[in-house]
Jmol script that loads the backbone (N, CA, C; Angstrom):
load data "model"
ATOM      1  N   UNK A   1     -11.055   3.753   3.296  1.00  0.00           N
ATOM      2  CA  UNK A   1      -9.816   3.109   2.914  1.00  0.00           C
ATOM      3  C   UNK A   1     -10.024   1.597   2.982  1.00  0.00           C
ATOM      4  N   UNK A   2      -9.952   0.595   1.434  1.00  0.00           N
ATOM      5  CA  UNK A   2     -10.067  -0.264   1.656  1.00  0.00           C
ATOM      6  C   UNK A   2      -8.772  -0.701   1.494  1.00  0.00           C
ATOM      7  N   UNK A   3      -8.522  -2.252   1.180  1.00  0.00           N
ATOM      8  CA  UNK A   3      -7.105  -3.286   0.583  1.00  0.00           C
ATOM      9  C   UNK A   3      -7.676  -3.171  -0.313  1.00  0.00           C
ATOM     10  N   UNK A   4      -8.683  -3.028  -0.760  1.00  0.00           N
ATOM     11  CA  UNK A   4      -8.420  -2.700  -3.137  1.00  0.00           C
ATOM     12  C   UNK A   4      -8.198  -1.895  -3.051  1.00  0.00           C
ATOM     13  N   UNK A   5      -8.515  -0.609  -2.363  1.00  0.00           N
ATOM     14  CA  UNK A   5      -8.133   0.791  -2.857  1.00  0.00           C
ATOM     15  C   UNK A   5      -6.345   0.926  -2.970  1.00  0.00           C
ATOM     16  N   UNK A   6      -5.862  -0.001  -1.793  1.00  0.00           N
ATOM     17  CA  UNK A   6      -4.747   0.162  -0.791  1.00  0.00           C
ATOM     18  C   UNK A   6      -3.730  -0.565  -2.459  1.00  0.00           C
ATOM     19  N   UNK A   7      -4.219  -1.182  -3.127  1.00  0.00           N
ATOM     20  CA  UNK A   7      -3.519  -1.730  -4.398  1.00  0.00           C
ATOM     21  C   UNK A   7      -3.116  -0.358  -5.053  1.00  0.00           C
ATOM     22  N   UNK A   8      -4.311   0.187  -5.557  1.00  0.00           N
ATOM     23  CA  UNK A   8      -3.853   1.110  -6.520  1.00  0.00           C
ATOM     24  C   UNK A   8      -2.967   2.538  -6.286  1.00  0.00           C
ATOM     25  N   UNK A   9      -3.506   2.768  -4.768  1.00  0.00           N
ATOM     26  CA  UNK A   9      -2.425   3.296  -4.135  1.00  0.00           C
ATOM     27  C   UNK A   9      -0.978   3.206  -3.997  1.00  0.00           C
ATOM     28  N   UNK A  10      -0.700   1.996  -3.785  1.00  0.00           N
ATOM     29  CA  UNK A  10       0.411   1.428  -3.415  1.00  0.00           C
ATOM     30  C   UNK A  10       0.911   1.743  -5.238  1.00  0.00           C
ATOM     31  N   UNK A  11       0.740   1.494  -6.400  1.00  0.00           N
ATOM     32  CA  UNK A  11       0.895   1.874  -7.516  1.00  0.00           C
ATOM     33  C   UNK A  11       1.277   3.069  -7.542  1.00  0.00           C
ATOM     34  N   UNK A  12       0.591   4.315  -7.366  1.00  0.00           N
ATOM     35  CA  UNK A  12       0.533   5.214  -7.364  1.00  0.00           C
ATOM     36  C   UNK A  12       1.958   5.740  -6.620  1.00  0.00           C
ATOM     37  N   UNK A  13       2.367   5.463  -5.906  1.00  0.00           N
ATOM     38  CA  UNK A  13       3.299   5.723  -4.529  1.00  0.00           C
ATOM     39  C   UNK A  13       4.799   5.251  -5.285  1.00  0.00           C
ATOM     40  N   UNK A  14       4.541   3.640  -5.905  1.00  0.00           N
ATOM     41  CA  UNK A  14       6.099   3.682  -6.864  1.00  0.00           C
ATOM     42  C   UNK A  14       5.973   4.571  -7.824  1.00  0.00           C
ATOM     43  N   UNK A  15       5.122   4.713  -8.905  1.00  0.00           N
ATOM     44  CA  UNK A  15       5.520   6.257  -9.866  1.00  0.00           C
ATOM     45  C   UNK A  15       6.121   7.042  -9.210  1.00  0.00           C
ATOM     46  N   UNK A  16       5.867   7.750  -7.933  1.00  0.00           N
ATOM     47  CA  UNK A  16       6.554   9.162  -7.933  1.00  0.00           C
ATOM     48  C   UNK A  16       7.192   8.768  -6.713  1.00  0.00           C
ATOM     49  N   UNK A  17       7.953   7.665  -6.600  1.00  0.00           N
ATOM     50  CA  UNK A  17       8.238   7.656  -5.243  1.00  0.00           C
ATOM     51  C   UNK A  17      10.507   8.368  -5.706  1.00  0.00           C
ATOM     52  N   UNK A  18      10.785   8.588  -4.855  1.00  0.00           N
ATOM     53  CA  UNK A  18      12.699   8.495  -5.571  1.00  0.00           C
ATOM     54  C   UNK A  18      13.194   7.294  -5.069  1.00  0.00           C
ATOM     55  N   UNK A  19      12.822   6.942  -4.317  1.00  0.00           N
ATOM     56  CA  UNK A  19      14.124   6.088  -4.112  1.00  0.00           C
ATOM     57  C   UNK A  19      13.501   3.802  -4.612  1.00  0.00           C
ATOM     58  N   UNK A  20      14.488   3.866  -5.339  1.00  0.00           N
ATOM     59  CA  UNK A  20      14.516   2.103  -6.057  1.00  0.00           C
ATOM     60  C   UNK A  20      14.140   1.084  -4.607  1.00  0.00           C
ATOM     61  N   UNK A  21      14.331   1.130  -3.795  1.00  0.00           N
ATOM     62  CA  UNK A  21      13.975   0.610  -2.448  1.00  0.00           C
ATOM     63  C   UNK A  21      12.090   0.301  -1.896  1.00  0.00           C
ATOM     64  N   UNK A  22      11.668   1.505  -2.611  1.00  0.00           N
ATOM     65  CA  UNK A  22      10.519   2.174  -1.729  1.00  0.00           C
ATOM     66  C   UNK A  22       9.727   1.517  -2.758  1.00  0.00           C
ATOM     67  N   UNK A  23      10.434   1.964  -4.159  1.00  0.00           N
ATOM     68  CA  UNK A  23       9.441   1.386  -5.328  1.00  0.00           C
ATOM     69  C   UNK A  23       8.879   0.048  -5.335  1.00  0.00           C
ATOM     70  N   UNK A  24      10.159  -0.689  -5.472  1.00  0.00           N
ATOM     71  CA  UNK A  24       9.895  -2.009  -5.479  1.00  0.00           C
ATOM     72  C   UNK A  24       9.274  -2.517  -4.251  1.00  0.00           C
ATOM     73  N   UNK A  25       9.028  -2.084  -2.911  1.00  0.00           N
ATOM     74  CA  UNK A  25       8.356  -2.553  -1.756  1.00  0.00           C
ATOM     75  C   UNK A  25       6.681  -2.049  -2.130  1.00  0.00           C
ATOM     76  N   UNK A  26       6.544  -0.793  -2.939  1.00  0.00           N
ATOM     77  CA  UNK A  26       5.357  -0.766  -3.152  1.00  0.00           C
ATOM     78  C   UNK A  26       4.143  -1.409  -4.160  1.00  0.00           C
ATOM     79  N   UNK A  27       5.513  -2.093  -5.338  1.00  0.00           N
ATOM     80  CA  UNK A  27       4.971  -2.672  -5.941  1.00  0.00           C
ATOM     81  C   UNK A  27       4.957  -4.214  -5.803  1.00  0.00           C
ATOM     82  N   UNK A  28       5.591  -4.721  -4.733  1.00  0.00           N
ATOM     83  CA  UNK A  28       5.669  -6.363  -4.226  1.00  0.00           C
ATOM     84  C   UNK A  28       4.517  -6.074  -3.454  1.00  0.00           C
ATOM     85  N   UNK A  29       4.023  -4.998  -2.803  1.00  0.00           N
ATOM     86  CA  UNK A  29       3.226  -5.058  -1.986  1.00  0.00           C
ATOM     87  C   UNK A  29       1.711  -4.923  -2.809  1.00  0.00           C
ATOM     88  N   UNK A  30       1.533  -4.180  -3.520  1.00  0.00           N
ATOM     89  CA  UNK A  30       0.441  -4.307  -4.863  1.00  0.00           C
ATOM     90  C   UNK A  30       0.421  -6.071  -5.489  1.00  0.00           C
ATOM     91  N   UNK A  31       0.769  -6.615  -5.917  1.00  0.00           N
ATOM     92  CA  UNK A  31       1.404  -7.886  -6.165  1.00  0.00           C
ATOM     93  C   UNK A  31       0.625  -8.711  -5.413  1.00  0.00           C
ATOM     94  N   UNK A  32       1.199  -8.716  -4.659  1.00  0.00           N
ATOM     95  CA  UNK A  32       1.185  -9.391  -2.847  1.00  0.00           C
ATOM     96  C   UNK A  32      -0.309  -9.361  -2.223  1.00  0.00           C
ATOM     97  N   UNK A  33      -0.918  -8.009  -2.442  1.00  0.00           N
ATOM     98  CA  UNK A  33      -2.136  -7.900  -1.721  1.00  0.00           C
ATOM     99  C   UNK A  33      -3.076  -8.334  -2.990  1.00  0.00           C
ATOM    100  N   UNK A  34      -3.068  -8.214  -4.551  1.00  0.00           N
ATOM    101  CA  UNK A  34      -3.909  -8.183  -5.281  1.00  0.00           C
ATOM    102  C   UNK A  34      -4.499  -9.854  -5.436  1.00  0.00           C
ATOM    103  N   UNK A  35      -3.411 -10.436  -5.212  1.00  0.00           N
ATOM    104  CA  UNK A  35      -3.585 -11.994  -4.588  1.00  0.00           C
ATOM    105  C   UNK A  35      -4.707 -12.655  -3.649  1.00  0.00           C
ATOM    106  N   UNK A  36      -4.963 -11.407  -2.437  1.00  0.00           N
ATOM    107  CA  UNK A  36      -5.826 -11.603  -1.574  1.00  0.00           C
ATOM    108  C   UNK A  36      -7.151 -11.074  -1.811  1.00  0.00           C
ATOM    109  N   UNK A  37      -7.092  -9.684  -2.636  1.00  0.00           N
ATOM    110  CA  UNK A  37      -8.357  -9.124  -2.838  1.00  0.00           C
ATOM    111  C   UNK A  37      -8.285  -9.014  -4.515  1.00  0.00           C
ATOM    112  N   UNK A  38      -9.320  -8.974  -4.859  1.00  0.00           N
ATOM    113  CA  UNK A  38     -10.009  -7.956  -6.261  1.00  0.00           C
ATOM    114  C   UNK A  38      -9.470  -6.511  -6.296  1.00  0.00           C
ATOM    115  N   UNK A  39      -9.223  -5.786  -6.790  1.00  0.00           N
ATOM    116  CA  UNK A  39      -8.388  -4.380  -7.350  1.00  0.00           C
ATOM    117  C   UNK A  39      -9.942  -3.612  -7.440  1.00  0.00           C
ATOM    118  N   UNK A  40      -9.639  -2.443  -7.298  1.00  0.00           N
ATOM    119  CA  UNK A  40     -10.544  -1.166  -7.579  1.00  0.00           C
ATOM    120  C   UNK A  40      -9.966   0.084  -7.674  1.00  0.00           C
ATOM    121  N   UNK A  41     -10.480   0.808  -8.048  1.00  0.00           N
ATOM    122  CA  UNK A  41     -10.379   2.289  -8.173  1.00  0.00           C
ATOM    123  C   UNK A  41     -10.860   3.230  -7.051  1.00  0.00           C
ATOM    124  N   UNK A  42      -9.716   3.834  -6.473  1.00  0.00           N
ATOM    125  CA  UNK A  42     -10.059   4.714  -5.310  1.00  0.00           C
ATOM    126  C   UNK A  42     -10.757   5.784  -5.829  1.00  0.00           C
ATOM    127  N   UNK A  43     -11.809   6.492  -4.778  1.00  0.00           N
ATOM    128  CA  UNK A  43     -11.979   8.269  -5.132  1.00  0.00           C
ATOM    129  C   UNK A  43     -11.212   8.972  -5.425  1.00  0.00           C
ATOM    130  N   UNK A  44     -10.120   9.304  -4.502  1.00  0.00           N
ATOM    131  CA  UNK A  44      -9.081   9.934  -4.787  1.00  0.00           C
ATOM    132  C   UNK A  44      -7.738   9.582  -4.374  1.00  0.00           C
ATOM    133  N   UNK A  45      -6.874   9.935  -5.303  1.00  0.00           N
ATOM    134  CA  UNK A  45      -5.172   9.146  -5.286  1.00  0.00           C
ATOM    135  C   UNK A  45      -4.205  10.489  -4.891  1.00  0.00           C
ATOM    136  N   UNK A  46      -3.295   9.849  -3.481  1.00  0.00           N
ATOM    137  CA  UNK A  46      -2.514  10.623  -3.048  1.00  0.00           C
ATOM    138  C   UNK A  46      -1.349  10.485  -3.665  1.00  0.00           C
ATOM    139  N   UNK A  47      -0.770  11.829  -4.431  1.00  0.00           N
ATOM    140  CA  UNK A  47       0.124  11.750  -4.977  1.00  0.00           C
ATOM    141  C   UNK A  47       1.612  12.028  -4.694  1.00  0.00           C
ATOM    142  N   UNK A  48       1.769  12.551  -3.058  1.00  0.00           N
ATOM    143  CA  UNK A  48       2.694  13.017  -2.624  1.00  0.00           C
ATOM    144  C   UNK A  48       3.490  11.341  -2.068  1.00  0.00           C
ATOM    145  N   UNK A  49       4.129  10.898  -1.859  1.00  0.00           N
ATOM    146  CA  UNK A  49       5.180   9.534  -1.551  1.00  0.00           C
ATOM    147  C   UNK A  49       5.138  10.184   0.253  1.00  0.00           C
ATOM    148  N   UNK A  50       5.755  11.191   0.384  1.00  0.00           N
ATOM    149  CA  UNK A  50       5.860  11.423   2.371  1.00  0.00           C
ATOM    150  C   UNK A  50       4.433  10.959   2.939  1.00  0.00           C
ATOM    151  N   UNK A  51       3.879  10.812   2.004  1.00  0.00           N
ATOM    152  CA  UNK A  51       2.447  10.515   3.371  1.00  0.00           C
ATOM    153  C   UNK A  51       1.867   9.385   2.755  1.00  0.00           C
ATOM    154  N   UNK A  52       2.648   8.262   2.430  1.00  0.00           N
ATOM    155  CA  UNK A  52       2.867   7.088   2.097  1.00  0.00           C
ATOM    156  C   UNK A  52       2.762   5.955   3.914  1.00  0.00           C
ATOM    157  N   UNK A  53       3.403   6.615   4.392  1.00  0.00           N
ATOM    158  CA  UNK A  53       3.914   5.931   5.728  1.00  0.00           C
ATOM    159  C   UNK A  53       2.790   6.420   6.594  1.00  0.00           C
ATOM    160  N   UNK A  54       2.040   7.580   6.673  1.00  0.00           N
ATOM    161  CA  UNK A  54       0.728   7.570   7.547  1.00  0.00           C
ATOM    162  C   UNK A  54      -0.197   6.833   7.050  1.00  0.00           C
ATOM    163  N   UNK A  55      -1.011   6.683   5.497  1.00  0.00           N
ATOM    164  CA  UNK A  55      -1.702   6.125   4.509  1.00  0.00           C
ATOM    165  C   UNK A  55      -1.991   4.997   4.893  1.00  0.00           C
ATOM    166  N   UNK A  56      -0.410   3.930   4.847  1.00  0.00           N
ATOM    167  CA  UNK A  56      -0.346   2.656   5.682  1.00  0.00           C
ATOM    168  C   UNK A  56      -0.371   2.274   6.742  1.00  0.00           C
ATOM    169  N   UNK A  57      -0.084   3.239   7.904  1.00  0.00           N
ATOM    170  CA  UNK A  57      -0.668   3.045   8.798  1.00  0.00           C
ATOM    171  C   UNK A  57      -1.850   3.034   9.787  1.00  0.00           C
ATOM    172  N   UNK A  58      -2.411   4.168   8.881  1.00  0.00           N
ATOM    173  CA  UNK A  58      -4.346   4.027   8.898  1.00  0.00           C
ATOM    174  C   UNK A  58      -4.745   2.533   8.867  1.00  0.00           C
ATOM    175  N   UNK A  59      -4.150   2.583   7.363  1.00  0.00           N
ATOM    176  CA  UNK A  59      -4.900   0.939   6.639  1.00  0.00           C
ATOM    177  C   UNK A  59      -4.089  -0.236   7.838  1.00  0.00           C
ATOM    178  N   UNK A  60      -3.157  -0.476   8.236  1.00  0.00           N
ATOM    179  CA  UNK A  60      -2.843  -1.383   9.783  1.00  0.00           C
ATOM    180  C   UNK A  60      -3.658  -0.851  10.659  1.00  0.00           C
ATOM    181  N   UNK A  61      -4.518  -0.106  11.472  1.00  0.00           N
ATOM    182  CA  UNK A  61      -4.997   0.012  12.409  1.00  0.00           C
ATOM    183  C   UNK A  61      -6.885  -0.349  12.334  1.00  0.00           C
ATOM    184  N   UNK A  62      -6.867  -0.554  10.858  1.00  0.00           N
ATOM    185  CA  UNK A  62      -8.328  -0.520  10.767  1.00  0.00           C
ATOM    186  C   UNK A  62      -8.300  -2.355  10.140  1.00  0.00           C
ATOM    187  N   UNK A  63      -7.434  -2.898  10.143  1.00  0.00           N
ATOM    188  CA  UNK A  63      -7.772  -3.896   9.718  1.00  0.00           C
ATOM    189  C   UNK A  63      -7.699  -5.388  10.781  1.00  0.00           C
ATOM    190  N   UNK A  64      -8.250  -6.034  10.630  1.00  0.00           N
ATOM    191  CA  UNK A  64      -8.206  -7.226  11.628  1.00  0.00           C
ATOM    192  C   UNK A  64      -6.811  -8.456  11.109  1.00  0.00           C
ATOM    193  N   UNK A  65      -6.647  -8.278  12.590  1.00  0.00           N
ATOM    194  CA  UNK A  65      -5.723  -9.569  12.113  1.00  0.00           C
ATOM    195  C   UNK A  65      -5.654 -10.901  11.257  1.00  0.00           C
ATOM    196  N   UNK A  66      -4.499 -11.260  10.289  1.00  0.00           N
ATOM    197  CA  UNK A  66      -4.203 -12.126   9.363  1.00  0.00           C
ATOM    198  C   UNK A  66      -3.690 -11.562   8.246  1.00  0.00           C
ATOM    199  N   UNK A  67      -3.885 -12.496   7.072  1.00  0.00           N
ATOM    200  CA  UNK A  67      -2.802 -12.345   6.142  1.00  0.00           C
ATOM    201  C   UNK A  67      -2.158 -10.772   5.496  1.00  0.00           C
ATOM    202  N   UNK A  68      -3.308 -10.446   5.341  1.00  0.00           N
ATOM    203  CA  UNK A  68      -3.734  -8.651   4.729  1.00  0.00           C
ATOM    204  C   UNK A  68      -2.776  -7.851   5.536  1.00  0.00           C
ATOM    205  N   UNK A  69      -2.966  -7.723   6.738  1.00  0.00           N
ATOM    206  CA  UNK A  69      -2.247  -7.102   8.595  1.00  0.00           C
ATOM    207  C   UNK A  69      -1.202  -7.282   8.298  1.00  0.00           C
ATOM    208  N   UNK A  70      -0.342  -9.051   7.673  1.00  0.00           N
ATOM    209  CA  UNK A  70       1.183  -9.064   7.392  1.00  0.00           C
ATOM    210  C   UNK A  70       1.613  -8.446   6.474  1.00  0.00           C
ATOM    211  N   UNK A  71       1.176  -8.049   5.381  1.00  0.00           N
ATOM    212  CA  UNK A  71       1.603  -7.683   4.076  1.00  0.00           C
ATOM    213  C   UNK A  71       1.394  -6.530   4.575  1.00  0.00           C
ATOM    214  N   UNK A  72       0.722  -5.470   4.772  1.00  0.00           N
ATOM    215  CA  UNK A  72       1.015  -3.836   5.153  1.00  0.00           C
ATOM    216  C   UNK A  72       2.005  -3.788   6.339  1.00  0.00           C
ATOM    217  N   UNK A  73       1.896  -4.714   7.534  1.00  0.00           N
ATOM    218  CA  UNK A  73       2.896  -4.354   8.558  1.00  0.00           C
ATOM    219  C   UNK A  73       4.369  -4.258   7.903  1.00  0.00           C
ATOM    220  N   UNK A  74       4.591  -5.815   6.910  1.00  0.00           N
ATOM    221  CA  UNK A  74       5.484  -5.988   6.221  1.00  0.00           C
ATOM    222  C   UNK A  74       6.038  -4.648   4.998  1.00  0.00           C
ATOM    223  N   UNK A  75       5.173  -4.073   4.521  1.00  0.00           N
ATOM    224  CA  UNK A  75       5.547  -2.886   3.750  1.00  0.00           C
ATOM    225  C   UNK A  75       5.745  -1.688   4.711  1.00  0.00           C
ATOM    226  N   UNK A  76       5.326  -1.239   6.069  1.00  0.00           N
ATOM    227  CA  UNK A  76       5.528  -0.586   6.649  1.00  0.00           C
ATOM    228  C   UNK A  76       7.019  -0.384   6.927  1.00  0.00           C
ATOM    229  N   UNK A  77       7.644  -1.503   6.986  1.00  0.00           N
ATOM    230  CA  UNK A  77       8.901  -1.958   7.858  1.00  0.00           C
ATOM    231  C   UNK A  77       9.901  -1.367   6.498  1.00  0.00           C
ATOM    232  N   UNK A  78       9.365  -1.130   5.731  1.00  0.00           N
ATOM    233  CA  UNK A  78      10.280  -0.806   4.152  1.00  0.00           C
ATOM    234  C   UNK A  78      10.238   0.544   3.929  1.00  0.00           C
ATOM    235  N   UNK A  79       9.417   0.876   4.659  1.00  0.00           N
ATOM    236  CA  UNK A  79       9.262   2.342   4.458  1.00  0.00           C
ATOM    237  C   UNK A  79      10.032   2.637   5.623  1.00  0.00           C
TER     238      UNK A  79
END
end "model"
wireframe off; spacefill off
backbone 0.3
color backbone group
């Protein structure tokens, strides 16, 4: 699990997400992070939205503190 992968993911998550809230936090957060990193293509894309909120919290526990750390803690808090 990288922050490029964590872009296209985060994509993936507004398509099928329901609720207008969740969407738009996933796609400010795509936005937001693509700023900091280069974009890529994951192996494989989780398509279910409920396991949206574990996903991101993997990606907060493996990453070192600064800007990257605010922008997922910050999308966490939306979920």
């Amino acid at each position: 699990m990288t922050l490029r992968t964590s872009i296209v993911q985060a994509r993936t998550f507004a398509k099928v997400t329901d609720s207008p809230v969740k969407k738009k936090a996933f796609l400010d957060y795509a936005r937001a992070m693509r700023r900091l990193t280069e974009p890529s293509d994951p192996r494989t894309l989780i398509w279910c939205p409920c396991k949206a909120p574990a996903y991101f919290q993997d990606l907060n526990k493996s990453l070192a503190p600064g800007p990257a750390k605010n922008l997922v803690k910050k999308m966490l808090t939306k979920l």
